[in-house]
C-alpha positions in Angstrom: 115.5 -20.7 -22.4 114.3 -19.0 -25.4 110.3 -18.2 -25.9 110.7 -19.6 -29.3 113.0 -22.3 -30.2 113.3 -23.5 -33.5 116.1 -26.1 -34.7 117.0 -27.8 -37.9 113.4 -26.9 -39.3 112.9 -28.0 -43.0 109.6 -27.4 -45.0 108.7 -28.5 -48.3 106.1 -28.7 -50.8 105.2 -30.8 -53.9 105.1 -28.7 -57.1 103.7 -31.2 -59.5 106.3 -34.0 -59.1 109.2 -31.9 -57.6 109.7 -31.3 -54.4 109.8 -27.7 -53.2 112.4 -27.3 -50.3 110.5 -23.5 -48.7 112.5 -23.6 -45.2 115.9 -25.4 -45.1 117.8 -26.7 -41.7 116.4 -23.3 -40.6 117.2 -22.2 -37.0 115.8 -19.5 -34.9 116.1 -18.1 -31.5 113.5 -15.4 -30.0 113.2 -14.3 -26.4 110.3 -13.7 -24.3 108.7 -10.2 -24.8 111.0 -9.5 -28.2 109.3 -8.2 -31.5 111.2 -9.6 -34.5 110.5 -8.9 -38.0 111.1 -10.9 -40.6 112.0 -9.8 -44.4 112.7 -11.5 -47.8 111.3 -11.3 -51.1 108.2 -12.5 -52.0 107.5 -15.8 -52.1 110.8 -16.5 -50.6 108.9 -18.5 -47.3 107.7 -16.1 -44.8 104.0 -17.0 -44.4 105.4 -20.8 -44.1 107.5 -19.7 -41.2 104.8 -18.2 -39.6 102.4 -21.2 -40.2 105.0 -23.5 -38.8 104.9 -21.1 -35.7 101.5 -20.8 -35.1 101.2 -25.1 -35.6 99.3 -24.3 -39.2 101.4 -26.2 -41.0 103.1 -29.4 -40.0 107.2 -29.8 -40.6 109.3 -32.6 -42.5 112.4 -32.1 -40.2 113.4 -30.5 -37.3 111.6 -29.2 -34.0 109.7 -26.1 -32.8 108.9 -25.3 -29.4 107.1 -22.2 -28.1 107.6 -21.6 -24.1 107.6 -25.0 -22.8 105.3 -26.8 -25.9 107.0 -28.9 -28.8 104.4 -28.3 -31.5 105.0 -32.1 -32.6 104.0 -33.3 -29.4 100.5 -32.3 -30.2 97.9 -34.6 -31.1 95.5 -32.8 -33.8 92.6 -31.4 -30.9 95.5 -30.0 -28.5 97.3 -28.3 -31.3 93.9 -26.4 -32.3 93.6 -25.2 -28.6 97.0 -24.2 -28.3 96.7 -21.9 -31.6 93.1 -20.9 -30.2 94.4 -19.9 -26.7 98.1 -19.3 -26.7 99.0 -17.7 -30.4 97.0 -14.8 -32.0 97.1 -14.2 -35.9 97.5 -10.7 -38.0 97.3 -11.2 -41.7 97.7 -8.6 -44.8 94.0 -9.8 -45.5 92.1 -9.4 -42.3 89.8 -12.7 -42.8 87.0 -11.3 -40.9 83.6 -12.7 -41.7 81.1 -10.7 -43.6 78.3 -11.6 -41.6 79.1 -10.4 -38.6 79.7 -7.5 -36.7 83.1 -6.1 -35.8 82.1 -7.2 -31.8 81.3 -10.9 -33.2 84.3 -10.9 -34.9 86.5 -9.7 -32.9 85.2 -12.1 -30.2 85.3 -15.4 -32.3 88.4 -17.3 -30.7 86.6 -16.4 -26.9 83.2 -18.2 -28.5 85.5 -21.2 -30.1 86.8 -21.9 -26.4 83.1 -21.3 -24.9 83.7 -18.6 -22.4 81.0 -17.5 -20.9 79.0 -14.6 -23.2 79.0 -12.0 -21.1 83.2 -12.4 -20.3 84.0 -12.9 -23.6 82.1 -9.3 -24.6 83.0 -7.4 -21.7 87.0 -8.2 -23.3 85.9 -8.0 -26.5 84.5 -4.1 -26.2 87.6 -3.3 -24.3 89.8 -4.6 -26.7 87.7 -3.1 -29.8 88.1 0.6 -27.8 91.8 0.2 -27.1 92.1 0.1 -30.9 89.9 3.2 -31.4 86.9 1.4 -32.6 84.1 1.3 -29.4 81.8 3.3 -31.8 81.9 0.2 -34.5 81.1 -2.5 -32.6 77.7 -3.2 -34.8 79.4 -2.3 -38.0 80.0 -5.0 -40.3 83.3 -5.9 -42.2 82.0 -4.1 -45.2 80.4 -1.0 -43.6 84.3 -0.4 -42.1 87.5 1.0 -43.7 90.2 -1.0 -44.6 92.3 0.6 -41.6 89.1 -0.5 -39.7 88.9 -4.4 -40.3 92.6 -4.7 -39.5 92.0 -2.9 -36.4 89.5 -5.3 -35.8 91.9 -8.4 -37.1 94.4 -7.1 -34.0 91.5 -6.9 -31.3 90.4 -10.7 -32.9 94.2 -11.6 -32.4 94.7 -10.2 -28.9 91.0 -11.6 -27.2 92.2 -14.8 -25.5 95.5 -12.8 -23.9 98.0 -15.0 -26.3 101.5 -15.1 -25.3 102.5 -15.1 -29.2 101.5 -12.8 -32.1 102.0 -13.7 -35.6 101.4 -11.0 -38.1 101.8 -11.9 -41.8 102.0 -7.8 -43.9 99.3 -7.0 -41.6 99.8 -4.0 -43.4 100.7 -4.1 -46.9 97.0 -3.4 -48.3 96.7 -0.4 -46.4 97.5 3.5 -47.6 100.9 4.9 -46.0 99.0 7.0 -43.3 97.4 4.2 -42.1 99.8 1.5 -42.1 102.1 4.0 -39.5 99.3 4.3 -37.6 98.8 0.0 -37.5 102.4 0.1 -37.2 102.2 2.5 -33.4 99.1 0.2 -32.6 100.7 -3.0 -33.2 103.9 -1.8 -31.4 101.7 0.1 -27.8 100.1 -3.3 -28.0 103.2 -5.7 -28.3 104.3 -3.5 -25.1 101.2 -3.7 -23.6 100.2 -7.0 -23.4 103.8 -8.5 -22.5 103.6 -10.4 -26.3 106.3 -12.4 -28.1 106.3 -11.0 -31.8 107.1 -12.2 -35.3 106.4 -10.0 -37.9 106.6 -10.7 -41.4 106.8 -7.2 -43.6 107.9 -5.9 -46.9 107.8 -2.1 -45.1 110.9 -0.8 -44.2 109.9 1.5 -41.5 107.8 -1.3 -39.5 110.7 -3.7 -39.3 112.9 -0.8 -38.4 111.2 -0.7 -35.3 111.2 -4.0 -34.2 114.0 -5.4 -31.5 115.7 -7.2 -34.5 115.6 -7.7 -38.5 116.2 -11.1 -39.9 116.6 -11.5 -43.8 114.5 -15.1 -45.3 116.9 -16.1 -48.1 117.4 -19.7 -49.6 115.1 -21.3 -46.6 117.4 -20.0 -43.9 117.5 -17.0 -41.4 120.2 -14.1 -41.3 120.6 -10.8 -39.4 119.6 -8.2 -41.7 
């Protein structure tokens, strides 16, 4: 059985009185442990995929199930703990909160789910050093590089031990150098921590490197 099943999915919006058909009867297949990347132009539906994934967005038709879950069997309160616990989140804007330190943010999902403090930092400063940053920890968002806040966007995304990582360009705002470098990171980490991976990119060389490349065009999934 597939880690991620997805059959018949169809997602639309309403564009002042027009419907917007984003996915159509869209099907998709992804064992556990693969890293799949996902391309398509612009616009063309690859943040809705990954919302529908993660159980962000709701569907009109058709049935996802991650492992042994169908996301539409959730009532409202079990599908926010199964995104807090089970799915971690990468996006090309690292969302972190100003306020807080790169240790506070980084440990945000483990305080969501109330574990106790000093669990949830002893994983959060040995998550933040895996990804190079254990002399940050007190920095704020805006006192680190942009490389720096998506390092800390992965060690946010990987706290609770998720089985799935959804990363949305979790690189396209950064310089070449550094994106290669998120690119090995995110990669030793997939490996690392036995993770299920969709990646949605525009960068050729990160979805080279991926198990497989599927092409988003006209709300359907191809091999690319």
């Amino acid at each position: 059985m597939p880690f991620i099943a997805v059959s018949g999915l169809t997602k639309r919006y309403t564009v002042g009185t027009s419907p917007l058909v984003v996915l159509r009867d869209l099907d998709l297949s992804v064992d556990k442990g693969e890293m799949i990347a996902v391309v398509g132009a612009s616009g063309v539906g690859k943040s809705t995929l990954l919302h529908v994934l993660g159980g962000l967005d709701a569907v009109d038709a058709g049935s996802v199930r991650i492992g042994d879950v169908d996301l539409a069997g959730l009532e409202d309160a079990a599908l926010v703990a199964f995104r807090n616990v089970h799915v971690g989140f990468v996006f090309q804007f690292h969302h972190l909160l100003p306020e807080f330190t790169a240790l506070e943010n980084a440990e945000m999902p483990m305080r969501i789910a109330r574990r106790p403090p000093a669990d949830r930092r002893a994983r959060t400063i040995l998550l933040l050093d895996r990804v190079g940053l254990s002399g940050r920890l007190e920095h704020k968002p805006g006192m680190l590089s942009g490389g720096e806040q998506q390092r800390v966007a992965i060690a946010r995304a990987l706290v609770m031990a998720p089985s799935l990582l959804l990363a949305d360009e979790p690189t396209g705002d950064l310089d070449e150098h550094t994106a290669e470098t998120l690119h090995a990171l995110l990669r030793e980490m997939h490996r690392e921590s036995g993770l299920t991976s969709v990646i949605a990119t525009h960068n050729p060389r990160l979805a080279a490197a991926c198990d497989r490349v599927l092409r988003l065009e006209e709300g359907r999934l191809r091999p690319a």
